[in-house]
C-alpha positions as CSV (number, residue, x, y, z in Angstrom):
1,X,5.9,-14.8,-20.7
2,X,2.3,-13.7,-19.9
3,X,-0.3,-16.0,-18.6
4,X,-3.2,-16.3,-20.6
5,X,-7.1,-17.7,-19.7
6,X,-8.8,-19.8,-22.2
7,X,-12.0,-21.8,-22.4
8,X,-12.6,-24.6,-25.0
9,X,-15.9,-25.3,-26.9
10,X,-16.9,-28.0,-24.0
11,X,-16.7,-25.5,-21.6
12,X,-13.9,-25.6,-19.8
13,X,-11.5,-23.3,-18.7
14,X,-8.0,-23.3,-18.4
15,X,-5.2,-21.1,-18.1
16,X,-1.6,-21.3,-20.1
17,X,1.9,-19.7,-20.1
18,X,2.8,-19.0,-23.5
19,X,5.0,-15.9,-25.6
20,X,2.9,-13.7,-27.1
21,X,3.3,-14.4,-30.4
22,X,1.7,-18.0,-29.8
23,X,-1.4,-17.1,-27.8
24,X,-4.0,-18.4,-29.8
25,X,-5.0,-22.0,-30.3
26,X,-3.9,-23.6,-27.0
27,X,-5.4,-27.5,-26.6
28,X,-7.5,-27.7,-23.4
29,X,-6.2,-30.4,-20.7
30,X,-9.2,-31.9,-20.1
31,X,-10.7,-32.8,-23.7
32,X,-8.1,-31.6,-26.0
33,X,-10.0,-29.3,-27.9
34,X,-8.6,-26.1,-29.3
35,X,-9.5,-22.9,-26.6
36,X,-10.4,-19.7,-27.2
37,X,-8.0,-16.8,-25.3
38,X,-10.6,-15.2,-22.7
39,X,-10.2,-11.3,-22.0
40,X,-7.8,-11.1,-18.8
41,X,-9.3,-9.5,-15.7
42,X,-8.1,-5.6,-14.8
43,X,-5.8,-5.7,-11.6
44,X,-7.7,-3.6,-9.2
45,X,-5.5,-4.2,-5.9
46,X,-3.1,-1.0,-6.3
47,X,-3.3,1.4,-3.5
48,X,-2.9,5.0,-4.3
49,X,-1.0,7.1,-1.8
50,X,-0.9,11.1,-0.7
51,X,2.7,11.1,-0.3
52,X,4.7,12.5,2.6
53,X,2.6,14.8,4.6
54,X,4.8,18.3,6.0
55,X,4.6,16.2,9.6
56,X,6.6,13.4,8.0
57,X,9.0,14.4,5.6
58,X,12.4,15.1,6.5
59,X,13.9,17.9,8.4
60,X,17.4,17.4,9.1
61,X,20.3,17.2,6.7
62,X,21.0,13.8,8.5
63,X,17.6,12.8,7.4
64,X,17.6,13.5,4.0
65,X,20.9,11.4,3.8
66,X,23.1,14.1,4.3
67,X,21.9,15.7,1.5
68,X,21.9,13.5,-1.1
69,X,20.8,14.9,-4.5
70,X,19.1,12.3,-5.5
71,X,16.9,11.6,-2.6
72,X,16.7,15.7,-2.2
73,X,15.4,15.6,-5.8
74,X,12.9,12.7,-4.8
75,X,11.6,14.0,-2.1
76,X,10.9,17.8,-4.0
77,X,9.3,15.7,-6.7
78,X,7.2,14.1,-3.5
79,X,6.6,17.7,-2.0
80,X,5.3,19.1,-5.0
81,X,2.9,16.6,-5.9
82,X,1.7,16.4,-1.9
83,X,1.2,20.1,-2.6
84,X,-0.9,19.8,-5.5
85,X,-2.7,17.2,-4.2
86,X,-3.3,19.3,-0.8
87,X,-4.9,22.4,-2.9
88,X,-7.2,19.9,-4.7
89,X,-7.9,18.4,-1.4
90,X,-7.6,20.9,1.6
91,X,-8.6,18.4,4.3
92,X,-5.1,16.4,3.4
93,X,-2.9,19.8,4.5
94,X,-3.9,19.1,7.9
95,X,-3.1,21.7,11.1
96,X,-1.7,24.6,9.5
97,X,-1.5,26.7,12.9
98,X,1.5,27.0,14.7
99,X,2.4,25.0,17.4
100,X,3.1,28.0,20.6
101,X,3.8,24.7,23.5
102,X,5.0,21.5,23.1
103,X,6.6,20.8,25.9
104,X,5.8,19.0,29.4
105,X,1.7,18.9,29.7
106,X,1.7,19.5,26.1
107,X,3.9,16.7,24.8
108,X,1.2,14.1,23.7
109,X,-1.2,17.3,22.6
110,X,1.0,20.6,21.1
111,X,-0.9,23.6,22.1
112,X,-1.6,25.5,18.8
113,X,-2.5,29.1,18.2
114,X,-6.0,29.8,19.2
115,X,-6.3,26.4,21.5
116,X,-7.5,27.1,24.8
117,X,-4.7,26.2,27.3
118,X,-5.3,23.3,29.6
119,X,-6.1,24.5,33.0
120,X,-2.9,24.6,35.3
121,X,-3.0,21.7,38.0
122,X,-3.1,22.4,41.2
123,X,0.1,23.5,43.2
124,X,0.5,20.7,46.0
125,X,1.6,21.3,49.3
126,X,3.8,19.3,51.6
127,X,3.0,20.2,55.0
């Protein structure tokens, strides 16, 4: 059943779970008089989300649970709407370039094509 807001003709207001066939003509609390059903307030607290970015989807068979259809079939539907989404918006694709180091100095930091390489360090000597 729906919860409803009402206000009566003193003024108050007052709120009322009731089916919806019976929504009208609910006695206030306070003075008894009949209320009139107020318009409900638009829920604005939903968060839209981009989806999976390429970075974060899956790319194992072990982490698309071994290849489960279903979750296959989820996760194209995902995909294809990320894609859409990232040709309306190009700043969501992210770093398209590929990634030439990503190993040792490079871990935190990939080295991508057309990055300048971070100077070597200095060999050390043990005299």
């Amino acid at each position: 059943m729906p919860t409803y807001d009402y206000r009566c003709g003193h003024g108050h207001r007052f709120e009322r779970l009731v089916p919806i066939s019976d929504r009208d003509g609910q006695c206030c609390p306070a003075c008894g008089a009949t209320g009139t059903r107020l318009p409900g307030a638009a829920a604005i607290g939903g968060v839209a989300s981009a989806g999976l970015s390429r970075e974060q989807m899956p790319q194992t068979w072990k982490g698309t649970g071994g290849a489960d259809r279903e979750y296959v079939r989820h996760l194209r539907r995902q995909w294809d709407g990320r894609q859409r989404l990232e040709e309306k918006y190009p700043e969501l694709a992210g770093d398209r370039r590929p990634v030439v180091a990503h190993e040792g100095r490079y871990h935190d930091a990939p080295l991508r094509a057309g990055d300048t390489p971070l100077p070597a360090s200095a060999p050390t000597s043990e005299d």
